[in-house]
Structure formats: structure tokens, C-alpha cells
N, C-alpha and C positions, 0 to 999 in steps of 0.2 A: 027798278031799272034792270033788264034782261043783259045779261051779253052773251052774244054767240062766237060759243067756239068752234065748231064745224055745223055744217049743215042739218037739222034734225037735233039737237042735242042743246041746250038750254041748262046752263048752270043755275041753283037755285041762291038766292042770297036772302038772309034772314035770321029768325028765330026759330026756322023747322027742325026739328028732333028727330033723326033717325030712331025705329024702334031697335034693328038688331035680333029681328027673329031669326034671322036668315042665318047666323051668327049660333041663337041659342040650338036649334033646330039641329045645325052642325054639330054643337057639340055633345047633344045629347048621343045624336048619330055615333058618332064616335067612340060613345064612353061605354054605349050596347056593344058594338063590333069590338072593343075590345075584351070586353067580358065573356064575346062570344069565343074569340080565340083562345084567351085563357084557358076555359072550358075544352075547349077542343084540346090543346097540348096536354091538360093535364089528362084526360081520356086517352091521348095517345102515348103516352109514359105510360100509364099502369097498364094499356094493351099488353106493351114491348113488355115488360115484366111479367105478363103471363105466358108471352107467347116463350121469351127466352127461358121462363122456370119448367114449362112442357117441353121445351127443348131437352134440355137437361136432364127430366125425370125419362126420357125416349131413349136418350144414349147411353143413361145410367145401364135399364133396362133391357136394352140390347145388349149391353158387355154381358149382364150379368147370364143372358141368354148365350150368349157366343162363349163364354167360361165353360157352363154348364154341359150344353153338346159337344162342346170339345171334349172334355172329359169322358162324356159317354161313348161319342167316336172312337177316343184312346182305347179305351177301357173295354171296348166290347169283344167278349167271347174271354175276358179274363177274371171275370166275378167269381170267388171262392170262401170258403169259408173262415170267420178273419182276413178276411179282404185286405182292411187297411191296416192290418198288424204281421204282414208280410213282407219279407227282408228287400228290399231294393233287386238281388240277383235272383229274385224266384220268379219263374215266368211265368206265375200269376198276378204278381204284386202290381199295385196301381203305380198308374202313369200321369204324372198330373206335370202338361203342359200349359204354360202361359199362352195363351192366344194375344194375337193384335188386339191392342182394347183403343179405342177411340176415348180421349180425355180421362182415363181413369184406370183403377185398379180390380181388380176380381178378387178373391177366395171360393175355392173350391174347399167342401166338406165332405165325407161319406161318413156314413153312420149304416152299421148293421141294425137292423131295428127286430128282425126276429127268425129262427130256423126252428124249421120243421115239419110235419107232414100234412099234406092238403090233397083233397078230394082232387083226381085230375079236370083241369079245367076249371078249378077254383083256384080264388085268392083266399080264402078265410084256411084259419090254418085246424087239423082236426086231424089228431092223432088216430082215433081208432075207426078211421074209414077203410075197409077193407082195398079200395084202390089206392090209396095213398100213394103219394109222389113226393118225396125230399126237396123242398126248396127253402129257399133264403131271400130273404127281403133287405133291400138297403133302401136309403134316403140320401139322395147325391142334393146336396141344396148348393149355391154358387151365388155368394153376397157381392155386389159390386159398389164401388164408392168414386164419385166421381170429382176432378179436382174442383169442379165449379159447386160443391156442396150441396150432391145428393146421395141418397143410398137406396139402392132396392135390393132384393132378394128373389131367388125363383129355387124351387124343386120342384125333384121329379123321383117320384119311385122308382127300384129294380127289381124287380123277380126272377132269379133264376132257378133252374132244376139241379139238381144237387147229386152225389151218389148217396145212398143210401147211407145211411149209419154215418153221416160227413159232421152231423149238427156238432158241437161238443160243447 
């Protein structure tokens, strides 16, 4: 026996068994998209952790840059012999400014690394060149550390010309 309940539409009555594909179909759907997702967020975390650690190692590296030329902006036309073992009131002595640092700290170093005589128009240094020029070499390096926990470094060589008989 049929009975209608709207027009076109026929209830069935019986022993028929629904299979449930439609059901399993779904839920396989499902269980893909979300493994696809997962996938996806966890790609998108370890981006953000590379992107924000290159953040980091950029701004470390810029401080350590902006220490550095500050330093040599200060400092220039005042490089002597014992540079950095010069009293605070001699107007040669270095001048070591804090610059604005974005999230972090600097150190600035100078180090004389060697005096003496050099071919003009050379760096190599060579005492018994009949042209000889008195200079002095330093190594200004400027370490920066940043509070989100990075550290880089930069240098830069100085040469200057010297007076004569200045080395000691």
C-alpha cells in the first residue's frame, strides 16, 4: 500500500535498506579537507617563523650598521695614533655615540691593527719604499644584539695618513 503525501513524492514502506553512500562519501570528504587544512596552518606557522626570524636577523643588522657609521661619522678627521688610548679631553680622542637602535643594543670596538710605512697609494704596508707614506690602520667592528634574540656583527677598516715618525 502507497500513501501520498504531497504530489509527486511516494513514501516507501517495507524491508528496503538504505545504503548510506551519500553519508560515507561525506564523510570521507571531510576527513580529506581537514587534513588539508591542517597541512595548510601548519605551513603557515613555520612561514611566520621564518618570516619573523628574517625580521629580526634585518633589524639586528641594521643597528649593527647604524652603530658602526655613526661611529665613523663621529670619528672622522680624528684617527691618531693610540686612537683609542686617548684621554676623553684630547681632540683626538674617540667619540662613541649611542645611536637610535630599533629593538636592541650595539657595541662599538676599535682596535689599531698596525702603523707604519706604505708605498703611496698602497695598503700593504713596506717600510723601505723610497715613497713611503706613515699610515695607521684600525678595525672599527660594531656587534649589535637584539632583544628578540639575535646577534650580528659588521666591520669596517680605517686608514689613515699619519706624520711621519707618529708609529710608536
Amino acid at each position: 500500500m502507497k500513501s501520498t503525501i504531497s504530489p509527486g513524492f511516494t513514501a516507501r514502506q517495507g524491508g528496503q535498506k538504505q545504503r548510506g553512500a551519500v553519508l560515507v562519501v561525506g564523510l570521507i570528504m571531510l576527513a580529506a579537507m581537514t587534513l588539508l587544512v591542517i597541512s595548510m596552518i601548519r605551513t603557515s606557522i613555520l612561514e611566520l617563523r621564518i618570516g619573523g626570524a628574517n625580521q629580526v636577523a634585518l633589524e639586528t643588522l641594521a643597528n649593527a650598521e647604524v652603530a658602526l657609521i655613526g661611529t665613523l661619522a663621529t670619528n672622522a678627521g680624528r684617527w691618531a695614533p693610540r686612537f683609542t688610548l686617548l684621554a676623553p679631553g684630547h681632540p683626538a680622542a674617540p667619540v662613541f655615540t649611542t645611536p637610535t637602535l630599533i629593538n636592541g643594543t650595539a657595541v662599538v670596538t676599535i682596535d689599531q691593527t698596525s702603523c707604519g710605512s706604505t708605498p703611496a697609494g698602497s695598503s700593504v704596508l713596506n717600510i723601505n719604499s723610497s715613497n713611503a707614506v706613515q699610515v695607521m690602520s684600525f678595525n672599527v667592528s660594531a656587534t649589535a644584539q637584539s632583544v628578540l634574540g639575535g646577534t650580528q656583527r659588521v666591520g669596517q677598516g680605517v686608514e689613515v695618513t699619519i706624520a711621519p715618525g707618529s708609529c710608536v
